[in-house]
C-alpha positions in Angstrom: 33.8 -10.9 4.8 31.0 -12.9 3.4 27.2 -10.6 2.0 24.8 -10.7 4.8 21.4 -13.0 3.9 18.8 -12.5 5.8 16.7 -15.9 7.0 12.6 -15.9 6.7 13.0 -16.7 10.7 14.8 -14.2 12.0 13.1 -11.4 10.8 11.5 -9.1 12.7 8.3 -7.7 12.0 7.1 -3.5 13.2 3.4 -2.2 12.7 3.8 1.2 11.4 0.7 3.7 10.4 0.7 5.9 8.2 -1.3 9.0 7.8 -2.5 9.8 4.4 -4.3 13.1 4.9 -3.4 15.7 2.5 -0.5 13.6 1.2 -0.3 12.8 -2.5 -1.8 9.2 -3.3 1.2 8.0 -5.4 4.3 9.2 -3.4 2.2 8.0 -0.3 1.7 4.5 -1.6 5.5 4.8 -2.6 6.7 4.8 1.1 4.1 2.0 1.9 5.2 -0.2 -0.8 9.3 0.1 0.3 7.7 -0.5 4.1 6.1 -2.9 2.7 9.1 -5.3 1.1 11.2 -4.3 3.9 13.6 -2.6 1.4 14.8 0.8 3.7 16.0 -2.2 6.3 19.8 -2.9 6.6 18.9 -6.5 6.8 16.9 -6.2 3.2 17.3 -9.4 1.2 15.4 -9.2 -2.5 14.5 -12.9 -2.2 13.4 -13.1 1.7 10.1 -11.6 3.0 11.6 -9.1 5.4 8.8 -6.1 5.2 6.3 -4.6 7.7 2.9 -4.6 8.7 1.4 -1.3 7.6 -1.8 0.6 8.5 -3.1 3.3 6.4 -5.4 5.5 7.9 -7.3 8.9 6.1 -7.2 7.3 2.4 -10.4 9.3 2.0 -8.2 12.5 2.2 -5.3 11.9 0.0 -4.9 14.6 -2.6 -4.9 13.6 -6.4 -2.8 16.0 -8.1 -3.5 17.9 -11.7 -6.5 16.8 -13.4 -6.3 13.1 -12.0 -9.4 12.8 -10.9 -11.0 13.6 -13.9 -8.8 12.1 -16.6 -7.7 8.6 -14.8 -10.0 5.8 -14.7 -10.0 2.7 -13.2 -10.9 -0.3 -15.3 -11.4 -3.9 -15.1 -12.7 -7.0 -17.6 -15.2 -9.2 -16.4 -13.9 -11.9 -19.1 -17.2 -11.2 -20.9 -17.3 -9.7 -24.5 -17.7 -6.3 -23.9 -17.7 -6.2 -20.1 -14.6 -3.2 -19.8 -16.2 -1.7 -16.2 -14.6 1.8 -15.9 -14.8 4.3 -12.7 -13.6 7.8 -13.2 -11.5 8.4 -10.0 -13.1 11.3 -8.9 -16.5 8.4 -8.0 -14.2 5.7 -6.7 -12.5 8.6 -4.1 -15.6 9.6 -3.0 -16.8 5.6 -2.3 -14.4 3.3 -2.1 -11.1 5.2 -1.3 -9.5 2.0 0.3 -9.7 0.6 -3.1 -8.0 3.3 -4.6 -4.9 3.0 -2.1 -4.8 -0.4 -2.7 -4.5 -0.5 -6.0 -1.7 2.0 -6.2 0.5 -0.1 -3.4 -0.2 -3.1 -5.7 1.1 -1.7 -8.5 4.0 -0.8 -6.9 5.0 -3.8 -5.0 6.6 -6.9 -7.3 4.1 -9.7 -8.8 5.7 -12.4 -7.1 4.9 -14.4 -4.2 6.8 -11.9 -2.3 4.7 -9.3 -3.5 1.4 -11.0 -3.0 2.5 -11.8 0.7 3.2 -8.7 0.9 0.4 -7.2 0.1 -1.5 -9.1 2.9 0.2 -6.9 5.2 -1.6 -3.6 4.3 -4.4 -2.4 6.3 -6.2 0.7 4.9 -9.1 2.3 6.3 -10.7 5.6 4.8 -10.9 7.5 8.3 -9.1 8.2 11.7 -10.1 4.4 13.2 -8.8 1.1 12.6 -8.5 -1.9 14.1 -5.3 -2.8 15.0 -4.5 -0.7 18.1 -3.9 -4.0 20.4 -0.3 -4.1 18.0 0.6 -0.8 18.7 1.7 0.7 15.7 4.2 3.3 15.8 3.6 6.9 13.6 5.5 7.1 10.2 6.7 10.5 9.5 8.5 11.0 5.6 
């Protein structure tokens, strides 16, 4: 018996949304990253694209745990001298929680190509709306 591989054309992509209302960010992002590379499929090849299309809605209402949204900052260099740009996560929840989602499914998925394609899968929105209801994505429950 020869080890299954799974080929880039065969594989078949689901929608799936996910709900992140009162959920923890991290462990949500967690189950969005693995939907993400495909890897809870039976099919799941490390070197083959074989993930999902996901759509997060609620990011506005995930729940940062302990004293995260005090103590954790996000940062970033401009490549200036000097230019560190920090946001205390308790500001970038209350304006730009899409952000916030997306950088904790990035850091979970692989930097690879893989990864980056990936990542153009994920659709997050900080309310109840969204925009892709013509695919029919089904409800994620974990």
């Amino acid at each position: 018996m020869s080890t299954f591989m799974a080929k880039p054309a065969e594989v078949q992509r689901k929608w799936y949304i996910v709900d992140a209302a009162g959920r923890p960010l991290g462990r949500t992002a967690a189950k969005v990253a693995e939907l993400l590379r495909g890897k809870g499929k039976p099919e799941f090849t490390p070197h083959v694209d074989c993930g999902d299309h996901v759509v997060v809605i609620n990011a506005a209402e995930a729940v940062l745990t302990g004293k995260k949204l005090e103590n954790k900052y996000y940062r970033r260099h401009t490549g200036y001298i000097g230019h560190l740009k920090e946001v205390q996560y308790s500001t970038l929840m209350a304006t730009r929680p899409e952000l916030a989602m997306e950088l904790a499914v990035k850091g979970m998925v692989p930097d690879t190509t893989i990864g980056r394609k990936a990542l153009t899968r994920l659709h997050v929105y900080k309310n109840a709306e969204y925009a892709q209801v013509a695919q029919k994505p089904e409800k994620y429950e974990f």
